[in-house]
N, CA, C and O atoms as a GROMACS GRO file, in nm:
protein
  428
    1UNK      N    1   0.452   0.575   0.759
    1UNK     CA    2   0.506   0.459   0.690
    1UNK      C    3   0.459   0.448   0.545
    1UNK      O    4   0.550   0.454   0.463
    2UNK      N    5   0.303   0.430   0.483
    2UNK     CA    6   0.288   0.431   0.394
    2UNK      C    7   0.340   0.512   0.277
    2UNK      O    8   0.354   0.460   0.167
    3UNK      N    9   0.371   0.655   0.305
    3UNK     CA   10   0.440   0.759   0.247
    3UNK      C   11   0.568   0.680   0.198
    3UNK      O   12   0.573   0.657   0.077
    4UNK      N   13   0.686   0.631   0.285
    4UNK     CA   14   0.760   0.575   0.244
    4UNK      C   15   0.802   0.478   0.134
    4UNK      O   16   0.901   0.468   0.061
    5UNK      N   17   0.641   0.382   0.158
    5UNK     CA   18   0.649   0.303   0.053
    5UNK      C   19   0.632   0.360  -0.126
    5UNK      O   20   0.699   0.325  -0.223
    6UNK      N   21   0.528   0.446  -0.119
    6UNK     CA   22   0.514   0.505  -0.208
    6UNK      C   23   0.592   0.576  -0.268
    6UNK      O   24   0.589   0.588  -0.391
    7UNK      N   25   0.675   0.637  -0.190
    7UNK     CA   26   0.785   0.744  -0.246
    7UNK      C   27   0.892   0.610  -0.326
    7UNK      O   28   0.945   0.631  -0.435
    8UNK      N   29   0.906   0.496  -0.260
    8UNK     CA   30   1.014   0.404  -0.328
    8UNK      C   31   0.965   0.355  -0.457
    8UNK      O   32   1.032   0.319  -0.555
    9UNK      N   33   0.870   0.358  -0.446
    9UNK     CA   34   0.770   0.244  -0.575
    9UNK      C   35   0.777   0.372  -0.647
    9UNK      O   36   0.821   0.347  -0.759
   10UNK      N   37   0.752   0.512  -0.632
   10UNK     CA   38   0.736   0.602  -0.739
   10UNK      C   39   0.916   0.613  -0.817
   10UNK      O   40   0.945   0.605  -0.936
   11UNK      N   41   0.970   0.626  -0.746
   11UNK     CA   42   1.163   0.670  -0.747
   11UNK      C   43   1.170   0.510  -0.872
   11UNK      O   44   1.232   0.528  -0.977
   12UNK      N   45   1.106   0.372  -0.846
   12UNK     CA   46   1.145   0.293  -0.924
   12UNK      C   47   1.056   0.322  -1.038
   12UNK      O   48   1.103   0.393  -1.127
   13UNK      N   49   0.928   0.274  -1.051
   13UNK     CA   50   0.811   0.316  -1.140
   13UNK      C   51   0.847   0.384  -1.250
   13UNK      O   52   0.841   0.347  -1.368
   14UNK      N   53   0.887   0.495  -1.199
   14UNK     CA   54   0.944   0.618  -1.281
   14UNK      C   55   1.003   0.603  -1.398
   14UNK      O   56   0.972   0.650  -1.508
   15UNK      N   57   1.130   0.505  -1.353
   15UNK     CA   58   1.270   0.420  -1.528
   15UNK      C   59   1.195   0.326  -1.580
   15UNK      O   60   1.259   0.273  -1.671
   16UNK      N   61   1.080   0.274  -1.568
   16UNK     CA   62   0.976   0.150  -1.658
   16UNK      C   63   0.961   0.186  -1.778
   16UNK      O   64   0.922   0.285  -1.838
   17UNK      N   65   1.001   0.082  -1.801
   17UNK     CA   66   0.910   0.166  -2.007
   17UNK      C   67   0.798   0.177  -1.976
   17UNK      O   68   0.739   0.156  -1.871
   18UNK      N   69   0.757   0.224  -2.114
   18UNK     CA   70   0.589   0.245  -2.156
   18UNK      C   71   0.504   0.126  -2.068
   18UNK      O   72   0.452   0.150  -1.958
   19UNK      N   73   0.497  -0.017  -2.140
   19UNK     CA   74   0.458  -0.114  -2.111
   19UNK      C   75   0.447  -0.132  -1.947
   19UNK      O   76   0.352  -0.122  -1.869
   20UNK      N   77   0.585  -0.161  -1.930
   20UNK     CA   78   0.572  -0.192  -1.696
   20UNK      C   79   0.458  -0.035  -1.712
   20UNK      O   80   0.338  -0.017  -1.732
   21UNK      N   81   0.507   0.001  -1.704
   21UNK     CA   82   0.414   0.137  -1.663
   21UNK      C   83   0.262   0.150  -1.686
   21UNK      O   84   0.171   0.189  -1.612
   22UNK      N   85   0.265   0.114  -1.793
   22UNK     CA   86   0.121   0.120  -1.826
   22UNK      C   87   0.016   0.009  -1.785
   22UNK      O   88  -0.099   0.031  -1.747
   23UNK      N   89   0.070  -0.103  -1.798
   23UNK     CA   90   0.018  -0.217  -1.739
   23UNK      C   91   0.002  -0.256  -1.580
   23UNK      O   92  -0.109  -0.257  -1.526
   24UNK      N   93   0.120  -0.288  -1.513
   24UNK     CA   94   0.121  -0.271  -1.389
   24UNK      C   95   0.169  -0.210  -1.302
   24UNK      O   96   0.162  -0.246  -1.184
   25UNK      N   97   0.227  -0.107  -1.341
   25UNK     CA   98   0.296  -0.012  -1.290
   25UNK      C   99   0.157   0.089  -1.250
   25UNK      O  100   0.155   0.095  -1.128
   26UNK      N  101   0.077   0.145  -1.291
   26UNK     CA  102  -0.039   0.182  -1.298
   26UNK      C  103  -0.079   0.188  -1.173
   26UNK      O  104  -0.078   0.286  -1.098
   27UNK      N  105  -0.128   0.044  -1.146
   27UNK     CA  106  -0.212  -0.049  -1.068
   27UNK      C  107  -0.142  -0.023  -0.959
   27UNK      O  108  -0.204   0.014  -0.860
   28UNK      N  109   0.010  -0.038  -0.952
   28UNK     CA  110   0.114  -0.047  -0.846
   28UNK      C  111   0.086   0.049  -0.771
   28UNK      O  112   0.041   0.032  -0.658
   29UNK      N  113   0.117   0.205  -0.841
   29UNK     CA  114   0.130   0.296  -0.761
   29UNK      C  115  -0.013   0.344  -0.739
   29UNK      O  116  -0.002   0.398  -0.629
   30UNK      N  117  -0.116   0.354  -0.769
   30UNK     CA  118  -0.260   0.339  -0.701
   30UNK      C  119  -0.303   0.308  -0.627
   30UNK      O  120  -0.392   0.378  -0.579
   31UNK      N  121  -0.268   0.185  -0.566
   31UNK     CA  122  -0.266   0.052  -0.454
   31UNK      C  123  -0.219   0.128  -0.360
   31UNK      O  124  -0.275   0.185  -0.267
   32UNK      N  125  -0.080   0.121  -0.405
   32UNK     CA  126  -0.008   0.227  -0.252
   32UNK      C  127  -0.040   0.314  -0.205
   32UNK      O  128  -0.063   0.322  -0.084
   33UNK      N  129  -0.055   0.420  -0.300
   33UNK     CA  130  -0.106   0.559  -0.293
   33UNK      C  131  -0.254   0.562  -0.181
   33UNK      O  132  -0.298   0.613  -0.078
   34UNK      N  133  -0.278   0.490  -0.262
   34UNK     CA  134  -0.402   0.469  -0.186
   34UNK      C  135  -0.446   0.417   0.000
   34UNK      O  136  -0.537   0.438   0.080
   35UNK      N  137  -0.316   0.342  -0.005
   35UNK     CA  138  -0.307   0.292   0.163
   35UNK      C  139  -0.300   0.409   0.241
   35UNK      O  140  -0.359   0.401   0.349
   36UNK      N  141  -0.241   0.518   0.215
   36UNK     CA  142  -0.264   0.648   0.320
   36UNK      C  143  -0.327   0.744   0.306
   36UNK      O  144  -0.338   0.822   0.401
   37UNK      N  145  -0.388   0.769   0.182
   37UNK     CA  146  -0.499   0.813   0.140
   37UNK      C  147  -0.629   0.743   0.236
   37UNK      O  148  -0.685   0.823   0.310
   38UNK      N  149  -0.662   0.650   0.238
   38UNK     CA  150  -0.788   0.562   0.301
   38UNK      C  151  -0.759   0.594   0.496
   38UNK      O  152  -0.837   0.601   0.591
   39UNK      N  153  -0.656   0.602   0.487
   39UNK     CA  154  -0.637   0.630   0.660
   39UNK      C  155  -0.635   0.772   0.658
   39UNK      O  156  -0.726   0.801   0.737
   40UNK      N  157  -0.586   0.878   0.615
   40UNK     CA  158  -0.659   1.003   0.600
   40UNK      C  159  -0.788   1.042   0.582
   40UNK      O  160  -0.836   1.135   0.647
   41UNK      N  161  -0.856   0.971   0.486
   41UNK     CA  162  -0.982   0.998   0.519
   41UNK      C  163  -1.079   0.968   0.617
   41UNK      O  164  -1.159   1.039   0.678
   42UNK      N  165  -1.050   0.822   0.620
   42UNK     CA  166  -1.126   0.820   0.779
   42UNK      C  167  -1.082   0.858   0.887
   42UNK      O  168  -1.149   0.840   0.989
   43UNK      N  169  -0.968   0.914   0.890
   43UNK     CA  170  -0.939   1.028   0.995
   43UNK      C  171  -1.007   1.098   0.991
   43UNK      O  172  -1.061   1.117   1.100
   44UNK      N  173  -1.049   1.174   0.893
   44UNK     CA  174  -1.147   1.246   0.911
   44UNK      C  175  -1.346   1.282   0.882
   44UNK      O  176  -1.425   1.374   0.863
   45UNK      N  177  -1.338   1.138   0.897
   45UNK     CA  178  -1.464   1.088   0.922
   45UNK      C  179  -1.548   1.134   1.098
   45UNK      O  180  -1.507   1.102   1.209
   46UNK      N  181  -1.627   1.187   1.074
   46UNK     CA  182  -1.691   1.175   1.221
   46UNK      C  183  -1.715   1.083   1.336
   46UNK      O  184  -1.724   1.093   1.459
   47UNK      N  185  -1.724   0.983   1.239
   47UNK     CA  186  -1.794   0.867   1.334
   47UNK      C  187  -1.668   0.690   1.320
   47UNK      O  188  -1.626   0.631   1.221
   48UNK      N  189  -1.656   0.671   1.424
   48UNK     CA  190  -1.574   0.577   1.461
   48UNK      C  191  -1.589   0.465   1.316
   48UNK      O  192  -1.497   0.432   1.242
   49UNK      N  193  -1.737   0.422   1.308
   49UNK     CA  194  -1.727   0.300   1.208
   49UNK      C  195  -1.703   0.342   1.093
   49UNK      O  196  -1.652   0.260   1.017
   50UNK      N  197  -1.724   0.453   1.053
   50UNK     CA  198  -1.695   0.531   0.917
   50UNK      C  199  -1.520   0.516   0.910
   50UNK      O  200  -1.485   0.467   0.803
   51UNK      N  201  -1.436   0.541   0.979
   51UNK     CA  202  -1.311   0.539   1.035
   51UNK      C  203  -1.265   0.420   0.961
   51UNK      O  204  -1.210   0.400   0.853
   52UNK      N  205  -1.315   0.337   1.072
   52UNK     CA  206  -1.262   0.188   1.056
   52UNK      C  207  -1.273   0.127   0.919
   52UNK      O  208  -1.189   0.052   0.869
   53UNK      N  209  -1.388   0.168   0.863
   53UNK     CA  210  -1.445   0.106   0.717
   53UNK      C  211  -1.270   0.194   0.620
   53UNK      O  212  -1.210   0.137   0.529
   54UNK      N  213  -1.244   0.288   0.658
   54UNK     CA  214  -1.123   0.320   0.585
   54UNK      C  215  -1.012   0.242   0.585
   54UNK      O  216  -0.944   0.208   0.488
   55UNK      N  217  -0.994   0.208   0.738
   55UNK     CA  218  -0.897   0.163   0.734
   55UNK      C  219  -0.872   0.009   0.704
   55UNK      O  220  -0.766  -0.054   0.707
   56UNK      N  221  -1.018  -0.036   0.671
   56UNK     CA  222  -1.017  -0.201   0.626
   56UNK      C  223  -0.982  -0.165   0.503
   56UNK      O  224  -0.883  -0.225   0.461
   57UNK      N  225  -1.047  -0.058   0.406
   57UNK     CA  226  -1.020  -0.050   0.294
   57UNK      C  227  -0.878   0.010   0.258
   57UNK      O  228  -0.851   0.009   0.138
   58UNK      N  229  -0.801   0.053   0.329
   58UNK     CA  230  -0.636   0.064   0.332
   58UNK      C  231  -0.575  -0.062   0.333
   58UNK      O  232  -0.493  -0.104   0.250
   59UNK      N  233  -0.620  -0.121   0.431
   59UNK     CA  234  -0.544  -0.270   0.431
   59UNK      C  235  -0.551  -0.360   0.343
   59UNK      O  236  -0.458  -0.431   0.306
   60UNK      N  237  -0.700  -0.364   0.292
   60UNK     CA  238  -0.732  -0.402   0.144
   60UNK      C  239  -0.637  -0.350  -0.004
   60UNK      O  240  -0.627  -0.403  -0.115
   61UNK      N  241  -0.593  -0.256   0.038
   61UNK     CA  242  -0.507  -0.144  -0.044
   61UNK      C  243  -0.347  -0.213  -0.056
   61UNK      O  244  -0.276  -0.230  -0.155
   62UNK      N  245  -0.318  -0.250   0.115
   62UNK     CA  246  -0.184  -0.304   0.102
   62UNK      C  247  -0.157  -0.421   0.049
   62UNK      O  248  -0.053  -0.441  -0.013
   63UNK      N  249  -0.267  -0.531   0.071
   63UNK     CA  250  -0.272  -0.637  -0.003
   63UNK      C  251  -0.259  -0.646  -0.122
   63UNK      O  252  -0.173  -0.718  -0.172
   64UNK      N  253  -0.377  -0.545  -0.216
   64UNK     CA  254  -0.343  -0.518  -0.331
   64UNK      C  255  -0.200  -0.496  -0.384
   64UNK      O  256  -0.159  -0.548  -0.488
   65UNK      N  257  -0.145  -0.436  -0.325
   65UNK     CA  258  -0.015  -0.346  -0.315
   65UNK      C  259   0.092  -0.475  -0.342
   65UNK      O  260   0.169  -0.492  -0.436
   66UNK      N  261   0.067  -0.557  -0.224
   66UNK     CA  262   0.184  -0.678  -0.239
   66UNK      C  263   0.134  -0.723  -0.318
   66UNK      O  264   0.186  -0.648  -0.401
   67UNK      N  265   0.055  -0.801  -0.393
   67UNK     CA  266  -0.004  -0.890  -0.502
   67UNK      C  267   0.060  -0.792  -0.622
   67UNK      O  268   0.124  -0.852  -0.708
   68UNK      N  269   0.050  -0.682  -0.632
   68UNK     CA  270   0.125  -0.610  -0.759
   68UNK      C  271   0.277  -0.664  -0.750
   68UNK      O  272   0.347  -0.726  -0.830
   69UNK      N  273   0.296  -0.626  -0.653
   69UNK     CA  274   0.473  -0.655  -0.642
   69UNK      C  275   0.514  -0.826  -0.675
   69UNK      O  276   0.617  -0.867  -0.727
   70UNK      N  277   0.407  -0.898  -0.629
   70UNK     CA  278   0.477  -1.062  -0.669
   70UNK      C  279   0.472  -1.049  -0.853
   70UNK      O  280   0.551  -1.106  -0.928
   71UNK      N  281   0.356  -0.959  -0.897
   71UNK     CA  282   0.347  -0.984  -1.007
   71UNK      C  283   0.488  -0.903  -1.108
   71UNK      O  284   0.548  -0.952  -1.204
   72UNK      N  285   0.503  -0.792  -1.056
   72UNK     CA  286   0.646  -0.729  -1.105
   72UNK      C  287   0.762  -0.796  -1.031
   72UNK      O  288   0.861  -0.725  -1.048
   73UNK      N  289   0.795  -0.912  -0.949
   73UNK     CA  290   0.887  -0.941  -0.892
   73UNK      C  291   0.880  -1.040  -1.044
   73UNK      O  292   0.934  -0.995  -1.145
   74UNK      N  293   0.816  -1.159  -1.046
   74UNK     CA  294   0.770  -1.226  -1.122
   74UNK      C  295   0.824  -1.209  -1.263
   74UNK      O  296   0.891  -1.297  -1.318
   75UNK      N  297   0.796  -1.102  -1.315
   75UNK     CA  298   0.844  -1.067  -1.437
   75UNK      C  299   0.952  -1.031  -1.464
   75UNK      O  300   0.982  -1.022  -1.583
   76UNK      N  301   1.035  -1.001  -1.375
   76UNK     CA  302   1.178  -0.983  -1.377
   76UNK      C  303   1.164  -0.786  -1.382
   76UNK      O  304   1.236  -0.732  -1.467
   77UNK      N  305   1.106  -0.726  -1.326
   77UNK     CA  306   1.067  -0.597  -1.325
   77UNK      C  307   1.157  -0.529  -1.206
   77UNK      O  308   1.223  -0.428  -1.230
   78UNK      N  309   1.157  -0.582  -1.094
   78UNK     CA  310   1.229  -0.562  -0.969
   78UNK      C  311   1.358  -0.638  -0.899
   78UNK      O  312   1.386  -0.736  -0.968
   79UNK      N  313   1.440  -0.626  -0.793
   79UNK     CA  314   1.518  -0.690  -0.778
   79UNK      C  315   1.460  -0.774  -0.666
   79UNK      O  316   1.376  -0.722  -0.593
   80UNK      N  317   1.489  -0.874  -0.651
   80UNK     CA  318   1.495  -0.957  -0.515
   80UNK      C  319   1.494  -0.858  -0.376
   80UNK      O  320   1.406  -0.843  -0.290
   81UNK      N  321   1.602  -0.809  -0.388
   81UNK     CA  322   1.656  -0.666  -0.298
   81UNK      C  323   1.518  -0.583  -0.238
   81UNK      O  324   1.472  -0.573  -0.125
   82UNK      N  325   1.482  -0.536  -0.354
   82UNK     CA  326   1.338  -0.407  -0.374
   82UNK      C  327   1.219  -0.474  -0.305
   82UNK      O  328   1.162  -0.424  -0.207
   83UNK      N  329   1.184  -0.590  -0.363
   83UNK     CA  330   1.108  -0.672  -0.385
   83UNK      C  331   1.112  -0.712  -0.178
   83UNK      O  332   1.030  -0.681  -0.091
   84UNK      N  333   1.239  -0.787  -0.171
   84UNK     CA  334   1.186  -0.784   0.051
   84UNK      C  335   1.234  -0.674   0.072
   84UNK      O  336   1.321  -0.696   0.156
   85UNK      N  337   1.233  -0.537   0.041
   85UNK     CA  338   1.244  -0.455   0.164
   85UNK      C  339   1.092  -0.385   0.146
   85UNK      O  340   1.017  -0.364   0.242
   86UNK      N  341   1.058  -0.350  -0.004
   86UNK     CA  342   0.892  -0.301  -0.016
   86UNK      C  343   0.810  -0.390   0.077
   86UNK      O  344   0.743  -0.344   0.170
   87UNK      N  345   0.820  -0.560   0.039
   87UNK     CA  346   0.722  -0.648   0.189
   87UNK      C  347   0.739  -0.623   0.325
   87UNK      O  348   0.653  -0.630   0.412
   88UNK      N  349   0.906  -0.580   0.343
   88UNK     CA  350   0.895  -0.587   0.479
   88UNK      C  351   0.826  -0.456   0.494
   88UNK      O  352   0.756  -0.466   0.594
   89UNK      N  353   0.814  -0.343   0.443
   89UNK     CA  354   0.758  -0.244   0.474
   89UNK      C  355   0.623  -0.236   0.509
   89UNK      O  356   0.565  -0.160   0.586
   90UNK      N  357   0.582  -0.328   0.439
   90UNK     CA  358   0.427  -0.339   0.367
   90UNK      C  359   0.367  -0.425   0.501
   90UNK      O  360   0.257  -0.414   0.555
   91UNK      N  361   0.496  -0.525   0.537
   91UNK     CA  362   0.433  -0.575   0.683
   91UNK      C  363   0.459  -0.547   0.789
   91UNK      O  364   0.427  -0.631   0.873
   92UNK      N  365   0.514  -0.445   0.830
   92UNK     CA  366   0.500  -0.344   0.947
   92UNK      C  367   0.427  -0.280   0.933
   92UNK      O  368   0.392  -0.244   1.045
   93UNK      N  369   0.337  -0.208   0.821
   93UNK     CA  370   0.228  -0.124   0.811
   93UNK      C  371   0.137  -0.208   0.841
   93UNK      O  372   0.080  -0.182   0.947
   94UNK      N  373   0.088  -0.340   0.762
   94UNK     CA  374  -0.001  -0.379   0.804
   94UNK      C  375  -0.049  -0.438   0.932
   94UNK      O  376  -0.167  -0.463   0.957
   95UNK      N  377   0.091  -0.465   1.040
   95UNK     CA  378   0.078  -0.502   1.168
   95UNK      C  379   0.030  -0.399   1.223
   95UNK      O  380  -0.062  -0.420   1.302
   96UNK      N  381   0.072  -0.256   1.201
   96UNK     CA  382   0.022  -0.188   1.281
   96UNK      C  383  -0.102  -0.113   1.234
   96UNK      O  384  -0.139  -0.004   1.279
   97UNK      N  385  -0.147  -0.166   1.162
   97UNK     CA  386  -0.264  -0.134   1.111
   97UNK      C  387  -0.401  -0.224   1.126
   97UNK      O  388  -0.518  -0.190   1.108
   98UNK      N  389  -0.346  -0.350   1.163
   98UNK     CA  390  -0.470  -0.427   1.254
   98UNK      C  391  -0.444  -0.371   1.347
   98UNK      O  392  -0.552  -0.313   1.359
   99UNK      N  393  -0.372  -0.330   1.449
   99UNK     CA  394  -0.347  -0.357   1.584
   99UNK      C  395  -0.432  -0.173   1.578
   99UNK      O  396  -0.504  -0.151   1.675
  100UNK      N  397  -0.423  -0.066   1.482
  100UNK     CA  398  -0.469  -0.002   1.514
  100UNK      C  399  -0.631   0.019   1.481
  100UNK      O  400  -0.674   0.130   1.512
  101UNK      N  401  -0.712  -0.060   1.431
  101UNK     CA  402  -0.847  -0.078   1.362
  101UNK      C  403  -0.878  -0.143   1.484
  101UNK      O  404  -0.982  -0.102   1.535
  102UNK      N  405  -0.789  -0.272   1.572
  102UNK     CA  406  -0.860  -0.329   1.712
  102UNK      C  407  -0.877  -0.197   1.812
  102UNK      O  408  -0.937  -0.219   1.917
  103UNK      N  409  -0.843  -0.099   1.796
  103UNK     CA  410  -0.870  -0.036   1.934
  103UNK      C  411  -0.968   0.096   1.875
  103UNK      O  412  -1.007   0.155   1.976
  104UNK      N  413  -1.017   0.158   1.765
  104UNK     CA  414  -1.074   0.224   1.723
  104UNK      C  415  -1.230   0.172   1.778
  104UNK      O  416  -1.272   0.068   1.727
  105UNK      N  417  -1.308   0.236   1.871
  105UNK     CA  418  -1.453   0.224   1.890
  105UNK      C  419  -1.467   0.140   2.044
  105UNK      O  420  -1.554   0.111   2.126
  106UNK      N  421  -1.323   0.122   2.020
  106UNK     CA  422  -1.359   0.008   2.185
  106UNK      C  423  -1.357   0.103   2.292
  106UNK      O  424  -1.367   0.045   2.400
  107UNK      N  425  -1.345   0.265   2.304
  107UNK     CA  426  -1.338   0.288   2.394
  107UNK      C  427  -1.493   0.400   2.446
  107UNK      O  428  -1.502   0.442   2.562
   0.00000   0.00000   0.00000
């Protein structure tokens, strides 16, 4: 899932001027990038809490992620359109991304 998001935010990102780009465009695609990046690595972490500490810090990532987007929705940067289908994305990842941090160590 996260892949997805990223690939959309990069495909838009991309036509920004200088400015969107440099300012929050930046920030944008970092955030994202970063949400499956952080679950890759603690994939490959040894130890269960090492794991989990990734994947809080992914989710921390997606949050970031939406807080960029109100701020480029905001500015007239994105469409309405872009703007709920990136959230809805953003909140199916993150549902299943508590639901998968609750079962990591419990067993």
């Amino acid at each position: 899932m996260p892949m997805s998001i990223t690939d959309i935010i990069w495909d838009v990102l991309i036509k920004w001027n200088y400015l969107e780009q440099d300012t929050v465009g930046k920030q944008l695609i970092r955030s994202a990038d970063s949400i499956g990046a952080n679950i890759a690595e603690g994939y490959g972490r040894f130890h269960y809490k090492e794991n989990k500490s990734f994947l809080y810090d992914s989710r921390g990532r997606a949050y970031e992620t939406k807080f960029c987007l109100k701020k480029v929705y905001k500015r007239i940067i994105i469409t309405s359109e872009l703007n709920e289908q990136l959230n809805k994305l953003l909140k199916t990842h993150t549902k299943s991304l508590n639901a998968f941090i609750k079962t990591i160590g419990n067993n």
